[in-house]
N, C-alpha and C positions, 0 to 999 in steps of 0.2 A: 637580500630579503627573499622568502621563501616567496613562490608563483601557487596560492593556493587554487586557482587556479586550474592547474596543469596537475593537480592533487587529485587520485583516485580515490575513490571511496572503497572499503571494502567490507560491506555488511557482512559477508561470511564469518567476521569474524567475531558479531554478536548474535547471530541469528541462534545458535544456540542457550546461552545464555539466558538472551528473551524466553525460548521455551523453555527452557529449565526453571525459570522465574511464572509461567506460566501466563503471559503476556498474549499468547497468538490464541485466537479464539478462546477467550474465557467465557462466553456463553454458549458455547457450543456444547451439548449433554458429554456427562464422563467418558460413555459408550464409543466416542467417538476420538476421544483424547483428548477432549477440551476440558474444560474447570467445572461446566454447570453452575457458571457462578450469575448475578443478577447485573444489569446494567449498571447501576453506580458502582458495582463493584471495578467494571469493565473502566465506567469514565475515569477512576480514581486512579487505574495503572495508568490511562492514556495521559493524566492529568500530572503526574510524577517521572512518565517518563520524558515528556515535552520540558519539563522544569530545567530537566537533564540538558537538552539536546532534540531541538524538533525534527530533524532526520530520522531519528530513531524512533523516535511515537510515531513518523510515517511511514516506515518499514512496516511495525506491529500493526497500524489502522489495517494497510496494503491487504497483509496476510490476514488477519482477520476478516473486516467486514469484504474484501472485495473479491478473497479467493476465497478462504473455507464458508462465508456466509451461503456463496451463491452454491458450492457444492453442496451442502447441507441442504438449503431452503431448495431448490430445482434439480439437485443431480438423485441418480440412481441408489437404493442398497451399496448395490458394489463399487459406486464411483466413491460414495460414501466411507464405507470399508477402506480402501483403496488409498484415498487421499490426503483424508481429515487427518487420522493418527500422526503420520509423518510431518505435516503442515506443523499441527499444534505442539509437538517435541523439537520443531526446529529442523529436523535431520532434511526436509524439502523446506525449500523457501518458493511464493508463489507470485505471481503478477498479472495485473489485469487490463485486457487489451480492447478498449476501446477509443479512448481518442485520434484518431489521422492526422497526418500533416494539411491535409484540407479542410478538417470534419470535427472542428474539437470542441463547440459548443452546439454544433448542431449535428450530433449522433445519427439523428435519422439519413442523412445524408454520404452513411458510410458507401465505400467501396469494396473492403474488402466481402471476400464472396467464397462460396465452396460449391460441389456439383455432386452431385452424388454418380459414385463409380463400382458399382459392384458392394459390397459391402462395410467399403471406404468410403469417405469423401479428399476430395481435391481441395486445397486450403489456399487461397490466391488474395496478396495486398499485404498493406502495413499498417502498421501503429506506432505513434509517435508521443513524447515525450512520458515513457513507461515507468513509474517507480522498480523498483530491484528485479525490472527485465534484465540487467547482464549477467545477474548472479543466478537466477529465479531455475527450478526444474521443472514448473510446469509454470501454464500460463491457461487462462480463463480468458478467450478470446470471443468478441462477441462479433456478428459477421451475418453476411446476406444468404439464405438459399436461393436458390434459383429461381424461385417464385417473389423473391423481395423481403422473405420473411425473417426476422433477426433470430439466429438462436445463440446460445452457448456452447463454446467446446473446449475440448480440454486436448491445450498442445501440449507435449515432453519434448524438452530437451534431447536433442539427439534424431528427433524426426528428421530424414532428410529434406531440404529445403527450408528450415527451419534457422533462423542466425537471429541475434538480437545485441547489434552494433551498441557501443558506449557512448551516452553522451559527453562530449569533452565541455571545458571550460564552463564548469556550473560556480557562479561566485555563490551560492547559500547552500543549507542542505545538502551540505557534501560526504554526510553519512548514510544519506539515502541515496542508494546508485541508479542514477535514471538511464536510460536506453531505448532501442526502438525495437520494435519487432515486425522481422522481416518475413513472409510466406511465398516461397518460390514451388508453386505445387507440391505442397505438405499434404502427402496421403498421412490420413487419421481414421481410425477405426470408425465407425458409425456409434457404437457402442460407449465414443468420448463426446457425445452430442449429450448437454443437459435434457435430460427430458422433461421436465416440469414447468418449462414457463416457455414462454414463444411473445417476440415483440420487446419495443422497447423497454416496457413494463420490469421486466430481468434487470436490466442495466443499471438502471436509474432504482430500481429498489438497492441496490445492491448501492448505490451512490448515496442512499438514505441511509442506508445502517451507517456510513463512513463520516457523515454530518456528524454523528451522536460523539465520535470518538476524536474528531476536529476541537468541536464545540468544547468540550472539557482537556485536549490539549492547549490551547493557546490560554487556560485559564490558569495552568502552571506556568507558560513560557511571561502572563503578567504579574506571576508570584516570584518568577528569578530575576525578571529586570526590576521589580521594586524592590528586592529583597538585596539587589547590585546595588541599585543607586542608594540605600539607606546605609547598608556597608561601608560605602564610599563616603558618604556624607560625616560619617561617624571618626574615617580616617585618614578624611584631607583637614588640614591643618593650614589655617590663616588667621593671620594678628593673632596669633599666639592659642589661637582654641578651634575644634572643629566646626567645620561651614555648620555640621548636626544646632551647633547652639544658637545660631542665628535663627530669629524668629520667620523669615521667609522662608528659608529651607523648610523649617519645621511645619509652616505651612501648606506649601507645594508639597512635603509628604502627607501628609496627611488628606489631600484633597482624592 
């Protein structure tokens, strides 16, 4: 029996696709490489692609609402420039770094921390259980200044000190690859600091746009499991006719 398990996931190898389908930020303006398209439009891909496979509506939420959202809504012109086109085409995949190993309902209580160094800052701590942190080329990391104040920043892959370890043995959602993100004195430009928002307020908006696109995935994942069990019901066979013709079944579907 296969050890799913012990099974990799490997988004890379939808992450384009999704943007060619035009999945990652559809409300995000044309300008930018997004759709410009309206929220139901947004719910109805999350709502078809969860029907699919809810890994993968949580890839697309990830990159949408919780990476390109918060560049858009609090990053710079040129972080904007910079970011969103490759995000929304797929060719980057992104993730967002707030929960800790000690800190995952209560955010105000992070640790992770930066200092500012000359024209850089110092990037110090971790985050733990990340959606597509192992594959991701930049990451949206939210984090303390040195006065206690939360901002945004934007790490890349390849920063030194920068690693973002695999989580193993995930029994669900194993097309969404989760991981942790690790900061061992990650110098980062000042220039990858969001400027537009400061405070929890960043985080948690950015946790609100991801409600919207939950909310209409699990309304497809209850359209494939009804749509399984009537299927089934239609081609199991007892005392000679499908369970579908018995009046209980036909009840129980219909409730």
């Amino acid at each position: 029996m296969e050890d799913y398990s012990q099974r990799a996931a490997f988004p890379e190898q939808i992450v384009k696709q999704l943007g060619d389908l035009g999945c990652f930020g559809p409300t995000i303006p044309n300008n930018y490489g997004g759709g410009g398209l309206d929220y139901i439009s947004y719910g109805l891909m999350m709502q078809e692609l969860e029907r699919g496979d809810s890994g993968v509506r949580s890839t697309a939420s990830v990159q949408g609402s919780l990476v390109m959202y918060p560049i858009y809504a609090y990053g710079s012109e040129e972080q904007k420039q910079k970011y969103l086109p490759k995000l929304a085409s797929g060719e980057w995949l992104g993730c967002f770094g707030l929960t800790e190993p000690d800190h995952g309902s209560d955010p105000a209580g992070m640790l992770t921390n930066f200092k500012a160094d000359g024209d850089d800052v110092i990037l110090n701590g971790s985050k733990m259980w990340i959606s597509n942190a192992p594959f991701a080329q930049i990451a949206v990391v939210w984090a303390k200044d040195e006065s206690g104040e939360v901002y945004g920043l934007i790490v890349e892959r390849g920063m030194e000190g920068f690693s973002t370890p695999l989580t193993h043995n995930k029994w669900s959602l194993r097309a969404s690859a989760t991981g942790e993100l690790v900061f061992d004195n990650v110098r980062i430009p000042k220039e990858n600091i969001l400027p537009g928002v400061k405070g929890l307020k960043g985080p948690l908006g950015c946790l609100s746009k991801a409600r919207y696109g939950i909310a209409w995935g699990v309304i497809g994942a209850a359209m494939d499991c009804y749509n399984t069990a009537l299927r089934y019901a239609k081609e199991r066979i007892q005392f000679g006719k499908p369970i579908a013709s018995f009046q209980l079944q036909q009840k129980n579907l219909q409730k």
